[in-house]
DSSP file (Angstrom, degrees, kcal/mol; ACC not computed):
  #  RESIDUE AA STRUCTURE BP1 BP2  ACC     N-H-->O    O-->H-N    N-H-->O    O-->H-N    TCO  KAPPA ALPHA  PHI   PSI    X-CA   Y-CA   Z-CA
    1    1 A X              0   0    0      0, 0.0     5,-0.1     0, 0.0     0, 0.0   0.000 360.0 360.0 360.0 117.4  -15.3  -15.1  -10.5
    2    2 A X     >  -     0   0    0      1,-0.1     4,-0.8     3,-0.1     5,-0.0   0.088 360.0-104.9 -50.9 174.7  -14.2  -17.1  -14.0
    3    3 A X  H >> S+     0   0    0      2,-0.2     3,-1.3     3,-0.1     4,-1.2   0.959 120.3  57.1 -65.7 -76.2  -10.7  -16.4  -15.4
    4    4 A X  H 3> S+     0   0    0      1,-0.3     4,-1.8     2,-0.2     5,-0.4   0.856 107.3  47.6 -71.2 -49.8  -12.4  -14.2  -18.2
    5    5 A X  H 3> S+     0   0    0      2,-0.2     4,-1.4     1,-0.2    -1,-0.3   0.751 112.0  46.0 -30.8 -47.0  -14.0  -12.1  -15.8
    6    6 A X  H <X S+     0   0    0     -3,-1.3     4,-1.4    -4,-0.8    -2,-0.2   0.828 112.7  48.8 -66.8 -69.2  -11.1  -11.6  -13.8
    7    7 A X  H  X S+     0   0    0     -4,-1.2     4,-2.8    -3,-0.3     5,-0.3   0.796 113.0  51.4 -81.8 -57.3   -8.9  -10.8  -17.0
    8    8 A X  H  X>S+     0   0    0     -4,-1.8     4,-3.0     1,-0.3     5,-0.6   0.955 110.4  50.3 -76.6 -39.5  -11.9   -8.1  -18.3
    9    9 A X  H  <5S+     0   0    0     -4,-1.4    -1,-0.3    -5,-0.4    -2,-0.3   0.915 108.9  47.5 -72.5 -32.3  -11.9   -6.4  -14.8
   10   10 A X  H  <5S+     0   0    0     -4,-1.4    -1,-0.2     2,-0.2    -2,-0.2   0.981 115.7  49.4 -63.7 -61.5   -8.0   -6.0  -14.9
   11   11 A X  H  <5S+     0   0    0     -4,-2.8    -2,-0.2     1,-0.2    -3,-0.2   0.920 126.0  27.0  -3.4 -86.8   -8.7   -4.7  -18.5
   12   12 A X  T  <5S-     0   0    0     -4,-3.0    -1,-0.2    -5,-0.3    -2,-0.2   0.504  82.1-167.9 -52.9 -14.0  -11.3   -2.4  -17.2
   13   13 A X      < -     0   0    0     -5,-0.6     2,-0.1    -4,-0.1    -3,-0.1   0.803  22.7-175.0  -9.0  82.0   -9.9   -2.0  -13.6
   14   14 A X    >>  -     0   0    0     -5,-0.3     3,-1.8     1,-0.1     4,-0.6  -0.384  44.6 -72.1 -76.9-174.6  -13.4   -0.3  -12.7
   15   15 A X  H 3> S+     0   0    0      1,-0.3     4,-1.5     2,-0.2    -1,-0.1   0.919 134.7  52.6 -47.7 -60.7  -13.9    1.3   -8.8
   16   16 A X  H 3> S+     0   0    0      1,-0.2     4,-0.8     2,-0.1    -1,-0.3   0.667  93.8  72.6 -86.4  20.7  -14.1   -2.2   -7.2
   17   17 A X  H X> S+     0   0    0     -3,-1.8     4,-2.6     2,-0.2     3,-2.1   0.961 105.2  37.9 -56.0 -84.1  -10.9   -3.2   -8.8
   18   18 A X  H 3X S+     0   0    0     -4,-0.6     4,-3.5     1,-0.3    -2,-0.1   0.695 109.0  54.1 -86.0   7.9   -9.2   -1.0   -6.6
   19   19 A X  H 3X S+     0   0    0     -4,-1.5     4,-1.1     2,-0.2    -1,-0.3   0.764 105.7  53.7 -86.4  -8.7  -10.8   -1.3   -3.6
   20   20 A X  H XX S+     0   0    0     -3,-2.1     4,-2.2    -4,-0.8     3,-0.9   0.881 112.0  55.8 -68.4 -60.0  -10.4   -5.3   -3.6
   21   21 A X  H 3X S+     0   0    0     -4,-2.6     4,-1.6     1,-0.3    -2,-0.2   0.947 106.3  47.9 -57.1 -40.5   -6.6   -4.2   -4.1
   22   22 A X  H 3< S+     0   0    0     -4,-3.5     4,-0.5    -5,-0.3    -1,-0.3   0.752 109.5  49.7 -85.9  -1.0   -6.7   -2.4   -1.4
   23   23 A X  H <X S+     0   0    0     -4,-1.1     4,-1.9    -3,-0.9     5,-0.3   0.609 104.7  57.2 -29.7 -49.2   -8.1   -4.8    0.5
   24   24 A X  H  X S+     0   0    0     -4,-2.2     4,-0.9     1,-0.2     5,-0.2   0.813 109.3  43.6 -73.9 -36.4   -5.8   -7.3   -0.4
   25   25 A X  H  X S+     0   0    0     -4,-1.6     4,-2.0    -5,-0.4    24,-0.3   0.733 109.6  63.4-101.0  -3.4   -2.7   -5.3    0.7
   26   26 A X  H  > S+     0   0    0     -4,-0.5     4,-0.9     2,-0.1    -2,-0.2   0.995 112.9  34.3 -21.6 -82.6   -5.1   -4.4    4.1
   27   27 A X  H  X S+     0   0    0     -4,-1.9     4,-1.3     1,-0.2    -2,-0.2   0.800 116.1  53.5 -64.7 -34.4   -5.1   -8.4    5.1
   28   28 A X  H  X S+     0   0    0     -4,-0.9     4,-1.8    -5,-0.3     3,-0.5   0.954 114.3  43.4 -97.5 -50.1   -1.4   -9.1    3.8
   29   29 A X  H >< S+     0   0    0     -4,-2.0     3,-1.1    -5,-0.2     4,-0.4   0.610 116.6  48.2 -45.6 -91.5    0.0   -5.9    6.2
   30   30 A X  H 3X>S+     0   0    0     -4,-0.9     4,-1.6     1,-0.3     5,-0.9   0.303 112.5  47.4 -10.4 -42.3   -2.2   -7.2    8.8
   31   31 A X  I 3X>S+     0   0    0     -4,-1.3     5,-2.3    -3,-0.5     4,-1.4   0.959 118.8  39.8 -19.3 -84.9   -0.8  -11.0    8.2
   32   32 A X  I <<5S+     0   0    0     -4,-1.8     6,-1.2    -3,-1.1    -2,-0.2   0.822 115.1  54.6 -54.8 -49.7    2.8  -10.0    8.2
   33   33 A X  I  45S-     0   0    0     -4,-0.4    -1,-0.2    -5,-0.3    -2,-0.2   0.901 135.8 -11.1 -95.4 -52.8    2.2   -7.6   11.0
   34   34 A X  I  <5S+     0   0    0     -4,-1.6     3,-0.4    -5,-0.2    -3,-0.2   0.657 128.0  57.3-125.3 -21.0    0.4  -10.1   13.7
   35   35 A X  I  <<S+     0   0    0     -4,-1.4    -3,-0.2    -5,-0.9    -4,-0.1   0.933 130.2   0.3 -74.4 -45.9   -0.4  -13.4   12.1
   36   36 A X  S   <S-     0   0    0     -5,-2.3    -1,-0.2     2,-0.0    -2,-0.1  -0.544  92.8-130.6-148.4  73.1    3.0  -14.5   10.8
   37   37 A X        +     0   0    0     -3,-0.4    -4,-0.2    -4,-0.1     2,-0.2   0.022  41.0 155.3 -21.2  99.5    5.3  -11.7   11.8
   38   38 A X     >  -     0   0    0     -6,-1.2     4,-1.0     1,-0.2     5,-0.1  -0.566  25.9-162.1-156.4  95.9    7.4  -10.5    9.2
   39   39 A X  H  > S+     0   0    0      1,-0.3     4,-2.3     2,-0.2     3,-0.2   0.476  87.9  53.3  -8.6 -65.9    9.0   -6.9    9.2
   40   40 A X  H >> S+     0   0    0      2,-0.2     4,-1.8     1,-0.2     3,-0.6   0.984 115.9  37.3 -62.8 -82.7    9.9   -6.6    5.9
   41   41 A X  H 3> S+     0   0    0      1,-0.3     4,-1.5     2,-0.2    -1,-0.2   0.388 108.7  54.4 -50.2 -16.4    6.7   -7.4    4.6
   42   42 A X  H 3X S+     0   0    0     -4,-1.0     4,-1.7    -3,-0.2    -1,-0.3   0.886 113.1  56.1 -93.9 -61.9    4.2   -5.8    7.0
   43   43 A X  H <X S+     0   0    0     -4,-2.3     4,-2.9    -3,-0.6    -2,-0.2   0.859 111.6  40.9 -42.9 -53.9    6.6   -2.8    5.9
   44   44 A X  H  X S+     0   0    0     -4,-1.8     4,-0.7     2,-0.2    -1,-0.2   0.997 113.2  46.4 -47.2 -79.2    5.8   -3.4    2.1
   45   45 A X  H >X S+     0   0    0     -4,-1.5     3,-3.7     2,-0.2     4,-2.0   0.945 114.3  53.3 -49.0 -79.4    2.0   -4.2    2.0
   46   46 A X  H 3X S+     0   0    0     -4,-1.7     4,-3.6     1,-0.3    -2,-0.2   0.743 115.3  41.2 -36.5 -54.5    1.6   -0.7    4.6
   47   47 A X  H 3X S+     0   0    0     -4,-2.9     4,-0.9     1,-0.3    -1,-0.3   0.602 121.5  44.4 -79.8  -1.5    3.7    1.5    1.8
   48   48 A X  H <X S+     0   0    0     -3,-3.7     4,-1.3    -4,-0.7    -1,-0.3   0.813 117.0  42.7-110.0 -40.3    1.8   -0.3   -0.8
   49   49 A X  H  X S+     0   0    0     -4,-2.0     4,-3.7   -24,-0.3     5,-0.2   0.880 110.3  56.0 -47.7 -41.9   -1.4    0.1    0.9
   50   50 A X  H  X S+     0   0    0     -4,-3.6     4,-2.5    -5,-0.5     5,-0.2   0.992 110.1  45.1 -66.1 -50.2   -1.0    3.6    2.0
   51   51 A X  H  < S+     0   0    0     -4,-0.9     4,-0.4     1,-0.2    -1,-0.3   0.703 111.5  46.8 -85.9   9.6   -0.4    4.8   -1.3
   52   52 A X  H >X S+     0   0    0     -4,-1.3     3,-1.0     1,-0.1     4,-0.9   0.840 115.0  50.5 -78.3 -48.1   -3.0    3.0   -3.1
   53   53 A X  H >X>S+     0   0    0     -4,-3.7     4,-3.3     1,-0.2     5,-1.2   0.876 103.4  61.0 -81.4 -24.8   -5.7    4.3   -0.1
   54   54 A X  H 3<5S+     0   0    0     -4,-2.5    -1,-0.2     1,-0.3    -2,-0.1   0.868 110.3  42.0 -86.3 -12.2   -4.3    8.2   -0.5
   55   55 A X  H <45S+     0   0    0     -3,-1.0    -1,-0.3    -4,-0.4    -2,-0.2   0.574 119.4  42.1 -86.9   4.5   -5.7    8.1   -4.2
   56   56 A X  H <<5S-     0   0    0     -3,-1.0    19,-2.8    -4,-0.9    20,-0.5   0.704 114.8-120.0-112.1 -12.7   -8.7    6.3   -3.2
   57   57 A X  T  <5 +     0   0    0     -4,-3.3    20,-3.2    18,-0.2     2,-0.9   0.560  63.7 144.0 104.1  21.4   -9.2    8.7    0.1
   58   58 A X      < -     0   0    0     -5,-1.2     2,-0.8    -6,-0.2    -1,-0.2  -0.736  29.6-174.8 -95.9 116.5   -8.9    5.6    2.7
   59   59 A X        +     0   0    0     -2,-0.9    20,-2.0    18,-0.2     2,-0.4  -0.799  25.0 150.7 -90.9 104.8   -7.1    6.0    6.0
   60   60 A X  B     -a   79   0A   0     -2,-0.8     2,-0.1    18,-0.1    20,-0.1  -0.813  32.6-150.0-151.2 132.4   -7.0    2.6    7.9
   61   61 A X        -     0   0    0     18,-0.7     4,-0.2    -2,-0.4     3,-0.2  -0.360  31.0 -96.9 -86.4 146.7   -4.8    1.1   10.1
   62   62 A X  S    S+     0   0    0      1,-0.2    -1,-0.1    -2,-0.1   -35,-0.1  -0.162 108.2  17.3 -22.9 124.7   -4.0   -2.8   10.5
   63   63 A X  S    S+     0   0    0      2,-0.1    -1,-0.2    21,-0.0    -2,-0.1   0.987  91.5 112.4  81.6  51.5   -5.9   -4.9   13.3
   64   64 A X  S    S+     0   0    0      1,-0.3    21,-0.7    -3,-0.2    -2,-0.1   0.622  84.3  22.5-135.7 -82.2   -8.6   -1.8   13.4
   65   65 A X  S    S-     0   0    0     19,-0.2    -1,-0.3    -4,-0.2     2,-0.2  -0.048  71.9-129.4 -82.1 169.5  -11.4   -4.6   11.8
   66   66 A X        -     0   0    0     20,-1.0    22,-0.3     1,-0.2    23,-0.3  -0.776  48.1 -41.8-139.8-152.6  -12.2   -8.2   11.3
   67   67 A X  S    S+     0   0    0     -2,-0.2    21,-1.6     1,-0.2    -1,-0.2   0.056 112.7  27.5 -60.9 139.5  -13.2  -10.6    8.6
   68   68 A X        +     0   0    0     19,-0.2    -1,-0.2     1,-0.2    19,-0.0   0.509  68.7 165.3 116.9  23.0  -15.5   -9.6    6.1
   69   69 A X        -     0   0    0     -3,-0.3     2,-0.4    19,-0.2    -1,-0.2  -0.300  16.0-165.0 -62.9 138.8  -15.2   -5.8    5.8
   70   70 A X  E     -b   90   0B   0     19,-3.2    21,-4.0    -2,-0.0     2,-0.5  -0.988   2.9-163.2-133.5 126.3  -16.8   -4.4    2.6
   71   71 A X  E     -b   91   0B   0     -2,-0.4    21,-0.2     1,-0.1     3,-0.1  -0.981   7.8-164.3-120.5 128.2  -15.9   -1.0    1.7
   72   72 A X        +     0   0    0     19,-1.6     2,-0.2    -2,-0.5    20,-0.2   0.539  54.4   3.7 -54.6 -40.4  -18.3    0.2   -0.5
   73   73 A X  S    S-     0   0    0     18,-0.3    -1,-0.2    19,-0.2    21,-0.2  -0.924  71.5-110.5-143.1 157.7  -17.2    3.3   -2.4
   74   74 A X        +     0   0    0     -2,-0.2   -17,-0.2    19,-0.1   -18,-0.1   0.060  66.2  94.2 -74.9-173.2  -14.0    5.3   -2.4
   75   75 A X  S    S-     0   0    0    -19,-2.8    19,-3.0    18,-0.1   -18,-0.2   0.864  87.2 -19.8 108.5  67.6  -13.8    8.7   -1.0
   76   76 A X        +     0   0    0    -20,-0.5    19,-2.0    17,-0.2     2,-0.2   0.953  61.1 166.8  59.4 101.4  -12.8    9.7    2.4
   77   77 A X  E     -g   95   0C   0    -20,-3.2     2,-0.3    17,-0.2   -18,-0.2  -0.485  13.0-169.2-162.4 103.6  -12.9    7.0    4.8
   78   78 A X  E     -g   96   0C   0     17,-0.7    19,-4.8    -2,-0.2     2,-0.5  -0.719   8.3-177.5-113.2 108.6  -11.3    7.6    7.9
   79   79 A X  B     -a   60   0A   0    -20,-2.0   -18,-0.7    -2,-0.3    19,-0.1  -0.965  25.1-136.3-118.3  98.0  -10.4    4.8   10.9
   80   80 A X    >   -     0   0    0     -2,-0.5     3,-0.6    17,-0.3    18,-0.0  -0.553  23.9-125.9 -71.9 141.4   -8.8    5.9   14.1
   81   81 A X  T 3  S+     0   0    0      1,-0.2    -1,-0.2   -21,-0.1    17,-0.0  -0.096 113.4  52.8 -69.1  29.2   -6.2    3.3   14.7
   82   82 A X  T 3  S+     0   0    0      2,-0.1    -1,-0.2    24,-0.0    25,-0.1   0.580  84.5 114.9-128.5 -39.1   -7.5    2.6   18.2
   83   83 A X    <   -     0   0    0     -3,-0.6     2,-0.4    23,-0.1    26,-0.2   0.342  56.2-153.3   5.1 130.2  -11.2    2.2   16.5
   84   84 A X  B     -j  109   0D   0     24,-1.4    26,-1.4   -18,-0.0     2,-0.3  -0.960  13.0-171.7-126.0 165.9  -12.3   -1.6   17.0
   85   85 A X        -     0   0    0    -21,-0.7    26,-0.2    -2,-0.4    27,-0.1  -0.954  17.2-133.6-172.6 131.2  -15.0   -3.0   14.2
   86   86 A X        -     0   0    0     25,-1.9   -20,-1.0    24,-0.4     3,-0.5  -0.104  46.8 -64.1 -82.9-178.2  -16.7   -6.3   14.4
   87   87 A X  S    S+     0   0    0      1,-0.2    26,-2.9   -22,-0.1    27,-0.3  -0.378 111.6  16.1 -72.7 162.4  -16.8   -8.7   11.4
   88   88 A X  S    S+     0   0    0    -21,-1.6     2,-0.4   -22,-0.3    -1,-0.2   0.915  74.2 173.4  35.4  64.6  -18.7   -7.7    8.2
   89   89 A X        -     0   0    0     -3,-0.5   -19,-3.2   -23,-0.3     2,-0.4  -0.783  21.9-144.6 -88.7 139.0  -19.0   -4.2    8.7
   90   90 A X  E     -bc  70 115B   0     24,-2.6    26,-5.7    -2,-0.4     2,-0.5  -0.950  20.9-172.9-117.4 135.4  -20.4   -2.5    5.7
   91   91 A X  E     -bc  71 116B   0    -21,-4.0   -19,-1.6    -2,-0.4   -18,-0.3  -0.941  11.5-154.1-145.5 144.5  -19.2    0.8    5.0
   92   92 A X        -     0   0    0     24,-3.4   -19,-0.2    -2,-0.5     3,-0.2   0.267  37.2 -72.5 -96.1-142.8  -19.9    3.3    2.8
   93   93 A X  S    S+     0   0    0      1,-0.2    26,-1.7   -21,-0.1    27,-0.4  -0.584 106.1  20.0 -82.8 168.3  -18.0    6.4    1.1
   94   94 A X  S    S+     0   0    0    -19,-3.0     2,-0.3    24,-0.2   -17,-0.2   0.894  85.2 149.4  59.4  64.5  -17.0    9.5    3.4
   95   95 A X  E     -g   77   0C   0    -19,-2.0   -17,-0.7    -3,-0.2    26,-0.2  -0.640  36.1-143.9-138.4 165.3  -17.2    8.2    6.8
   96   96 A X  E     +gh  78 121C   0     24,-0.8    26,-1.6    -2,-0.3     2,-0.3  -0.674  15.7 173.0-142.8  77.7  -15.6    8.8   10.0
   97   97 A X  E     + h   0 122C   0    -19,-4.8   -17,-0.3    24,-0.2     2,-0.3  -0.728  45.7  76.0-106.6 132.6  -14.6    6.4   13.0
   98   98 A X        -     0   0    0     24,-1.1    -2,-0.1    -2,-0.3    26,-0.0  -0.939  67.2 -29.4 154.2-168.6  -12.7    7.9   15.5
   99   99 A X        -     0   0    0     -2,-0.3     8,-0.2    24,-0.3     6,-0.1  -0.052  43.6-122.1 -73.6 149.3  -11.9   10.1   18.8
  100  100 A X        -     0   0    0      6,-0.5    -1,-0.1    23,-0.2     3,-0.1   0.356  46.3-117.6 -41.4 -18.6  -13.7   13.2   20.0
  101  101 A X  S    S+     0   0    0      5,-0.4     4,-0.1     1,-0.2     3,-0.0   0.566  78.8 122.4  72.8  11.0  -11.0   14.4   19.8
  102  102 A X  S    S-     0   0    0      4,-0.1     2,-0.3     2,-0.1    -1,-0.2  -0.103  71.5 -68.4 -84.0-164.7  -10.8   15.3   24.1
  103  103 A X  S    S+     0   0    0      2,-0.1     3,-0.1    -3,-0.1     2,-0.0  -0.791 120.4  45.9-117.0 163.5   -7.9   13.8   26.2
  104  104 A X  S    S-     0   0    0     -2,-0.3     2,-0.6     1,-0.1    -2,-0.1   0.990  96.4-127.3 -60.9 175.4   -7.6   10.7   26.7
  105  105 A X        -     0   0    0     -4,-0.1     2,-0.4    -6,-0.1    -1,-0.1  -0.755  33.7-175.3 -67.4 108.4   -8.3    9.7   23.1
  106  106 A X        -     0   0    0     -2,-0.6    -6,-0.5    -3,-0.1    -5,-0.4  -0.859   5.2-164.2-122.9 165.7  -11.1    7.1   23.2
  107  107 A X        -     0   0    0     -2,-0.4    19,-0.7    -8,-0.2    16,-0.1  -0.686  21.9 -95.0-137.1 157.9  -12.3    5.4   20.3
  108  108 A X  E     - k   0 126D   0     17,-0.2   -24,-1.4    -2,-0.2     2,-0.2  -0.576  19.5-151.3 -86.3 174.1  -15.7    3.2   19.4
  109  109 A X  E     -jk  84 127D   0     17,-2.6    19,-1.2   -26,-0.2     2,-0.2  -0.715  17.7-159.2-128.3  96.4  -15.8   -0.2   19.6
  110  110 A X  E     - k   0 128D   0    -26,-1.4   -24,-0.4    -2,-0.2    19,-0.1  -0.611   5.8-138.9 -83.4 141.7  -18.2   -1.3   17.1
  111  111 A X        -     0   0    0     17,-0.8   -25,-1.9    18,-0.7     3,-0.4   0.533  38.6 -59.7-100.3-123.7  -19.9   -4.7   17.3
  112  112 A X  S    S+     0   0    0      1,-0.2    19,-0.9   -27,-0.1    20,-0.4  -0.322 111.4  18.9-102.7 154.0  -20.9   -7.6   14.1
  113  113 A X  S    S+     0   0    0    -26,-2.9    -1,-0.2    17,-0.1     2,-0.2   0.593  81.0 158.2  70.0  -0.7  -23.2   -6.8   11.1
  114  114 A X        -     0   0    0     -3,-0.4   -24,-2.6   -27,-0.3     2,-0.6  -0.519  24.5-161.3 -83.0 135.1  -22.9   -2.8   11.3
  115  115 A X  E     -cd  90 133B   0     17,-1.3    19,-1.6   -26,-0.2     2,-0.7  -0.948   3.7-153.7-121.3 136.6  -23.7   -1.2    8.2
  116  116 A X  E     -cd  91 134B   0    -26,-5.7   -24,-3.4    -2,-0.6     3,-0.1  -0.800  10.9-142.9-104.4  95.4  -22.4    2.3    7.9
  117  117 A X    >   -     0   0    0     17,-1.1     3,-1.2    -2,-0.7    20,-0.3   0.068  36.8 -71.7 -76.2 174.6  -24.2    4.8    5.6
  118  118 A X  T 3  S+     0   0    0      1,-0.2    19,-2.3    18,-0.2    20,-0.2  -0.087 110.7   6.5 -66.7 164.4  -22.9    7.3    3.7
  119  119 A X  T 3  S+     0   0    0    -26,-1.7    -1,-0.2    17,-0.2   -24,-0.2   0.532  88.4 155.2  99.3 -23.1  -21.5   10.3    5.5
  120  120 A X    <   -     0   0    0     -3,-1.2   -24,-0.8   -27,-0.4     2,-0.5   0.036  31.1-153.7 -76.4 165.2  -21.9    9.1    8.6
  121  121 A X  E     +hi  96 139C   0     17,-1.2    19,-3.1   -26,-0.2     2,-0.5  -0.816  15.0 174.1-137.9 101.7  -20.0   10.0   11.7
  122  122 A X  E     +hi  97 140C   0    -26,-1.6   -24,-1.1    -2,-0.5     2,-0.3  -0.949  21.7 175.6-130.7 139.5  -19.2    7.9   15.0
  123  123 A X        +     0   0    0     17,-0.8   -24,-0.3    -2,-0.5   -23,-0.2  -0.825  31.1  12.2-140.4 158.8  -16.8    9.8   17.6
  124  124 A X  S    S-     0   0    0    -18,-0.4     2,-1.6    -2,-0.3   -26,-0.1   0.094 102.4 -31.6  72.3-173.2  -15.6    9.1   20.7
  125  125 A X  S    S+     0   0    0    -19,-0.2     2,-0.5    16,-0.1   -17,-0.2  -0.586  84.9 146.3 -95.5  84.4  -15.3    6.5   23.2
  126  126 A X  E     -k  108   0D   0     -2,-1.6   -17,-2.6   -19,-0.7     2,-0.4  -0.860  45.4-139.8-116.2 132.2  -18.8    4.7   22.1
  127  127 A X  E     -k  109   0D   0     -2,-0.5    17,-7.0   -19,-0.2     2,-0.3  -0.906  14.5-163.2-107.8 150.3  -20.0    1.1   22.0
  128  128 A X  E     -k  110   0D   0    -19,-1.2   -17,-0.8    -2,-0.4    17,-0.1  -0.878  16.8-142.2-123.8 132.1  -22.2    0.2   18.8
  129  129 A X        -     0   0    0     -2,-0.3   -18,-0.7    15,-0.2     3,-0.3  -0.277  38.8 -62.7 -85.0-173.3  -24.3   -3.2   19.4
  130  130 A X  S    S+     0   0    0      1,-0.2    18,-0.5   -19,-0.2    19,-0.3  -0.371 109.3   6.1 -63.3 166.6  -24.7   -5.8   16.5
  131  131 A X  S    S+     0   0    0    -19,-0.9    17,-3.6     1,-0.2     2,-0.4   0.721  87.2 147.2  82.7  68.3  -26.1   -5.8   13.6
  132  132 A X        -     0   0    0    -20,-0.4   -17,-1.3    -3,-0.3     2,-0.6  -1.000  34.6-144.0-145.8 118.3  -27.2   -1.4   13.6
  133  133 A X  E     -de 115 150B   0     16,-4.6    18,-1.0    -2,-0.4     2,-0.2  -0.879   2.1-147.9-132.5 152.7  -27.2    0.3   10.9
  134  134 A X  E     -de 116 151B   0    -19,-1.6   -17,-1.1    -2,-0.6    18,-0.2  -0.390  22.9-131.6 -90.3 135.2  -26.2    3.7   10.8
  135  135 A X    >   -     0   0    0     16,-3.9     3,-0.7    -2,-0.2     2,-0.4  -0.500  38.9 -73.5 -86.8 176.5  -28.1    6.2    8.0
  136  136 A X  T 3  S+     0   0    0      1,-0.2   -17,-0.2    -2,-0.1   -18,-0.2  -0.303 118.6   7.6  -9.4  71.8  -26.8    8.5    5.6
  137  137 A X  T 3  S+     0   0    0    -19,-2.3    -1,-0.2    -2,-0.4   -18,-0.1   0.007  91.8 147.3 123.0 -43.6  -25.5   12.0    7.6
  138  138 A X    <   -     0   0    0     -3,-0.7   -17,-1.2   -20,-0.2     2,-0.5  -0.029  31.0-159.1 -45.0 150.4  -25.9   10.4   11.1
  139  139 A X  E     -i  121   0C   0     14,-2.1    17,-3.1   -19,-0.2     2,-0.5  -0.998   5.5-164.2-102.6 143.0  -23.5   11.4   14.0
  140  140 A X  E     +i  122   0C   0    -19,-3.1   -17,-0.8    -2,-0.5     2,-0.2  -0.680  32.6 149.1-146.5 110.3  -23.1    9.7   16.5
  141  141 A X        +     0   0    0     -2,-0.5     2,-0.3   -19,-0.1   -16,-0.1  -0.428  63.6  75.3-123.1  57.1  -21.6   10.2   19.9
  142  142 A X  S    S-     0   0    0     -2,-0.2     2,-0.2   -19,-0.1   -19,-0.1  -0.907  85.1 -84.7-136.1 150.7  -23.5    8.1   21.9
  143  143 A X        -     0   0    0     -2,-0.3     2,-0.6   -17,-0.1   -15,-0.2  -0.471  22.1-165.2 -36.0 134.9  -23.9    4.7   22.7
  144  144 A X        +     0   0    0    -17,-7.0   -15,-0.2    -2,-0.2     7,-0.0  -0.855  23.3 161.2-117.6 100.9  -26.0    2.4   20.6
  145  145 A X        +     0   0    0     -2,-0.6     2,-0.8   -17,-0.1   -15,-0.2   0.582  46.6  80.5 -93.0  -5.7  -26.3   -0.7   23.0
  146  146 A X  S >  S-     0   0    0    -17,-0.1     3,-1.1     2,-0.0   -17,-0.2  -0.692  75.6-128.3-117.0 141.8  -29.4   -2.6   21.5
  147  147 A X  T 3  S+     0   0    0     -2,-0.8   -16,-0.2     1,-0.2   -15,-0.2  -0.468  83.9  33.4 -81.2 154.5  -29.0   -4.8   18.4
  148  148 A X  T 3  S+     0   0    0    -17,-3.6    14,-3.0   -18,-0.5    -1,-0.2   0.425  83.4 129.9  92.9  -1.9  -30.9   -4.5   15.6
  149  149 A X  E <   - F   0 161B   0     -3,-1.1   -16,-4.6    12,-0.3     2,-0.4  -0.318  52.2-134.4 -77.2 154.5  -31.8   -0.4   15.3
  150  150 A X  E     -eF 133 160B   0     10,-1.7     9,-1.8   -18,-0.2    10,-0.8  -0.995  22.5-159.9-121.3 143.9  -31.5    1.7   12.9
  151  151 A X  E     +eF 134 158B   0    -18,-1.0   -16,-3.9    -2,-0.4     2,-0.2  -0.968  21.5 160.6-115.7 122.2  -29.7    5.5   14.1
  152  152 A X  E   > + F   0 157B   0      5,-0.9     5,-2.9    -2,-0.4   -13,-0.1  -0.858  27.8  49.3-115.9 160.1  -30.3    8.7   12.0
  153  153 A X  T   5S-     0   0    0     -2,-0.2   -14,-2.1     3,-0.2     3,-0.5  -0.001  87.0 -62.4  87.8 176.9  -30.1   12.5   12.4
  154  154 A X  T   5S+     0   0    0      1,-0.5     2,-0.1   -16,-0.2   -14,-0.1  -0.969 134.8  32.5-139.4 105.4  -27.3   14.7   13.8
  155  155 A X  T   5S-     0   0    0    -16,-0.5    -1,-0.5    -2,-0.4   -15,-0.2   0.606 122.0-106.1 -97.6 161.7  -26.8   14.1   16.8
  156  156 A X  T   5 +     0   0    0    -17,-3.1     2,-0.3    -3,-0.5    -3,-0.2   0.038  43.9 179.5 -44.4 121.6  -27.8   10.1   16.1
  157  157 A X  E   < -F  152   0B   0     -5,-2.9    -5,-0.9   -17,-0.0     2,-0.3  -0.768  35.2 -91.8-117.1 160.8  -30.9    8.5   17.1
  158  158 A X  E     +F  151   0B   0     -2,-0.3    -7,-0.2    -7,-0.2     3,-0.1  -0.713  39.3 161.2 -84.3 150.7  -33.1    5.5   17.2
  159  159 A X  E     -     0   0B   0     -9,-1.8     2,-0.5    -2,-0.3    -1,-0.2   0.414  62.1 -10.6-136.3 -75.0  -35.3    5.6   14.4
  160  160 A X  E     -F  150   0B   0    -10,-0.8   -10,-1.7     2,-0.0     2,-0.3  -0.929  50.2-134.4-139.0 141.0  -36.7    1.5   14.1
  161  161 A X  E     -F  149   0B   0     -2,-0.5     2,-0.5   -12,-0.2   -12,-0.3  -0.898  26.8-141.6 -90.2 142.6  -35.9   -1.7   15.6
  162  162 A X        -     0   0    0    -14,-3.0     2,-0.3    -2,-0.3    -2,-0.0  -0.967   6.4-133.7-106.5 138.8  -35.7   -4.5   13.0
  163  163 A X              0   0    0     -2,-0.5   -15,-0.1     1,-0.2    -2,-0.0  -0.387 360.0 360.0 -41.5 101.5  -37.1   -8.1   13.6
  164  164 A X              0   0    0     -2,-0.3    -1,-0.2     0, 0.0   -16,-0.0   0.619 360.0 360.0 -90.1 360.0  -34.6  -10.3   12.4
């Protein structure tokens, strides 16, 4: 991205203005908090994250993903801090990772490559293979163990394998 680009988008600050900003204070808590420990600062970036995510409708905790997350549009998107998420999960607006809400609290662990449609709903204590993507709507309180599926419908199914 040029300088003048950069500079027009600030201007402008359209929708993925602020979700790169909140991104950016994501990775700097997350930094402070376990990469280079530093109270004060992991303290900062969270109050600065949190209220930037409660006008864009994101709840997500530190150390819950890893590299390469793309959140697509704002709008409710909800991450149980116990939740694990592989790199370059794509996720879209209105979403749901998290418990069953039974005792103990289990969580998914979702693997690489998932893309997460809108709507969409994964509960419980579930593993999600690579490189699955979830449609539009889906729930899903199952296991997905084979990579490369696509899961629809309520509750979530295999639909297609794709060839990679």
């Amino acid at each position: 991205m040029t300088l003048k680009e950069k500079i027009l988008e600030w201007l402008i600050r359209p929708e993925r203005y602020y979700i790169n900003r909140y991104m950016r204070f994501l990775r700097k808590e997350e930094r402070y908090s376990f990469v280079k420990p530093c109270k004060l600062l992991a303290f900062w970036y969270r109050g600065r994250k949190n209220r930037l995510g409660s006008r864009l409708g994101f709840i997500i905790s530190a150390g819950c993903f890893e590299d390469g997350l793309q959140l697509e549009h704002f709008g409710s998107v909800i991450v149980n801090p116990r939740a694990r998420i592989g790199r370059n999960c794509k996720i879209h607006g209105n979403c749901c990772i998290g418990s069953d809400g039974g005792y103990p609290d289990y969580s998914p662990v979702i693997g690489d490559n998932v893309d997460i449609g809108q709507g969409a709903q994964i509960l419980g204590g579930i593993r999600i293979a690579d490189n699955v993507r979830i449609g539009a709507g889906a729930v899903v309180v199952k296991d997905v163990l084979e990579p490369g599926v696509t899961v629809v419908g309520v509750p979530g199914r295999i639909i297609e394998k794709r060839s990679e």
